[in-house]
C-alpha positions in Angstrom: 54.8 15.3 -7.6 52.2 14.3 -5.0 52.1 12.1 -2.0 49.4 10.5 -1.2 48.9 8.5 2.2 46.9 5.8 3.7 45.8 5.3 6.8 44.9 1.7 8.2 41.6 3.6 9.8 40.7 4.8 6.1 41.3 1.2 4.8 38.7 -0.3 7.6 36.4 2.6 6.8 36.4 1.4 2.9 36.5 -2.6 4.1 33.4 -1.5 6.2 31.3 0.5 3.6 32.0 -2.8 1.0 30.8 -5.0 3.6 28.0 -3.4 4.2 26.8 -3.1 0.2 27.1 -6.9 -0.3 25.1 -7.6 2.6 21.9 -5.3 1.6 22.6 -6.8 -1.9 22.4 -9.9 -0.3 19.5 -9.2 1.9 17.5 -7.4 -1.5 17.5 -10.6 -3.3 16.1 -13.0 -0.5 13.5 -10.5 0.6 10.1 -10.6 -0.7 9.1 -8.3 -2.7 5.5 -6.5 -1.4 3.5 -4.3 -4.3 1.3 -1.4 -3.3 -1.6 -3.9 -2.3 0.3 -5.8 0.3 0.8 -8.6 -1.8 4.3 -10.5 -1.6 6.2 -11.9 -4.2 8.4 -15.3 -4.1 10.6 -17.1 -5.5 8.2 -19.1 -7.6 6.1 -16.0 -9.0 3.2 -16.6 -6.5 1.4 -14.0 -5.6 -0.1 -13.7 -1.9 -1.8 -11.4 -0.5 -1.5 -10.7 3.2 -3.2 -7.2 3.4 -6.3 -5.2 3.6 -8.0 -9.1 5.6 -10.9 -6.8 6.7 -14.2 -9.0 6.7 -14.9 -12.6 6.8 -14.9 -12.6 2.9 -11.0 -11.5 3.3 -10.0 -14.4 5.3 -11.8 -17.0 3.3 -10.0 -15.5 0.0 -6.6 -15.6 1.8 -7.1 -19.3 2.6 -7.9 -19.9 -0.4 -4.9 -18.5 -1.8 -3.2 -21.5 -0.7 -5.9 -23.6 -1.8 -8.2 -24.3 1.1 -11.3 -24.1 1.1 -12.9 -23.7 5.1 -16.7 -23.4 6.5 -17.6 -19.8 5.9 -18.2 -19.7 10.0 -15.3 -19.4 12.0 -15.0 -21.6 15.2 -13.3 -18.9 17.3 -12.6 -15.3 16.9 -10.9 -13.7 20.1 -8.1 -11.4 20.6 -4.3 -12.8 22.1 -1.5 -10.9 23.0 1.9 -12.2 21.5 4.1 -12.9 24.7 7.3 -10.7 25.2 9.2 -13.6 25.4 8.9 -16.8 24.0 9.1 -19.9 25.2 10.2 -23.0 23.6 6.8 -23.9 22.0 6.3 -20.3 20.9 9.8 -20.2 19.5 8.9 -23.7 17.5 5.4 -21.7 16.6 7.7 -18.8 15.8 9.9 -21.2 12.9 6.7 -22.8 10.9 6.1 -18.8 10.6 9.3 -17.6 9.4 9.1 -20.5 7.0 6.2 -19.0 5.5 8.1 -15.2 5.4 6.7 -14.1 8.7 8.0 -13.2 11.8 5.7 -12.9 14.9 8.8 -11.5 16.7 7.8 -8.5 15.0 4.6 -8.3 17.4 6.1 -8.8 20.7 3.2 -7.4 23.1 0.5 -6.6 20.4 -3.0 -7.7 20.7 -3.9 -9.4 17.5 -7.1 -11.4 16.2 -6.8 -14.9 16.1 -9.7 -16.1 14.0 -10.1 -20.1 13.5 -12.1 -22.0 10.5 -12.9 -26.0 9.8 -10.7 -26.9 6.7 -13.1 -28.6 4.1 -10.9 -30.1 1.8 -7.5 -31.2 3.6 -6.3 -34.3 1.5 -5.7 -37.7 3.2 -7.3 -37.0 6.4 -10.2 -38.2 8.3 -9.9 -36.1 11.2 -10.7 -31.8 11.7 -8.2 -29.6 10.6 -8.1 -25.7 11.2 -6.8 -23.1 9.9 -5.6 -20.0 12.9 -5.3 -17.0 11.1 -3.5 -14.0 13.2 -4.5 -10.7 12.4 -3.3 -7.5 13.0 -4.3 -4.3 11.8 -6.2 -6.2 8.8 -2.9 -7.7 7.9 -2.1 -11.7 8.2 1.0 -12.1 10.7 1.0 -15.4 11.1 -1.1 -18.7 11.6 -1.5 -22.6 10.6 -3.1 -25.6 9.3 -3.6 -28.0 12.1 -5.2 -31.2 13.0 -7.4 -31.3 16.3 -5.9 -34.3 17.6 -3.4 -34.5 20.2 -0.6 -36.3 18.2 -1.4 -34.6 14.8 0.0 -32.0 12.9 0.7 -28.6 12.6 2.5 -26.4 9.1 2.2 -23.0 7.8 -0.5 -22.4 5.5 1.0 -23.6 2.5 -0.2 -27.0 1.2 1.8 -30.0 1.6 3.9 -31.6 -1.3 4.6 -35.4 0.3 
């Protein structure tokens, strides 16, 4: 005959260890999915690619990606530092990115490029609109479609459906 015992320590070890399987299976199927060229996968089958953005060329081709189409100049290339802590418009700046499946809290501290282009073709608008593009290490981070005026709009690159 043989005795086996359990111990309420070995019962929260188990609990634990199941917990922690459902949420990386939970975590695995909301997660994009990146191939070997740094493009990501969603939900709808789209393929983007936010990787190997190493010339001019790259950054045009990203935009259009999303179906913009911009002056082949940029506006403004400089570098900016992503602040260690963020205030409440970067935190709002932050959401439109994580929106999109990006996360500039990642980059706390890093220098990035932050190029800007004149969007050609945004629909039902008079005004400029701009698309920021931040780079770092020749991989899109974040950025936005915007309109220059002071009570206009701002969204992640994707175009609207309204």
């Amino acid at each position: 005959m043989f005795i086996y015992s359990v111990r309420a320590s070995t019962l929260k070890f188990f609990g634990a260890v199941i917990l922690s399987v459902a949420a990386l299976i939970t975590l695995i199927c909301f997660i994009p999915t990146v191939d070997a060229e740094g493009a990501e996968t969603f939900s709808q089958g789209e393929k983007i690619n936010y990787a190997n953005i190493k010339s001019n060329d790259d950054r045009l081709k990203f935009l259009s990606q999303f179906g913009w189409e911009a002056d082949p100049t940029p506006t403004k290339e400089e570098t900016v530092t992503i602040p260690d802590e963020f205030d409440r418009v970067y935190t709002g700046y932050n959401d439109i990115q994580k929106q999109a499946g990006l996360d500039l809290s990642k980059y706390r501290n890093k220098e990035v490029l932050r190029y800007c282009y004149k969007i050609t073709n945004y629909p039902d608008y008079d005004g400029e609109v701009n698309a920021t593009l931040l780079i770092y290490r020749n991989k899109v981070i974040g950025g936005d479609i915007s309109s220059a005026d002071a009570n206009g709009f701002t969204h992640g690159f994707e175009k609207s459906t309204s």
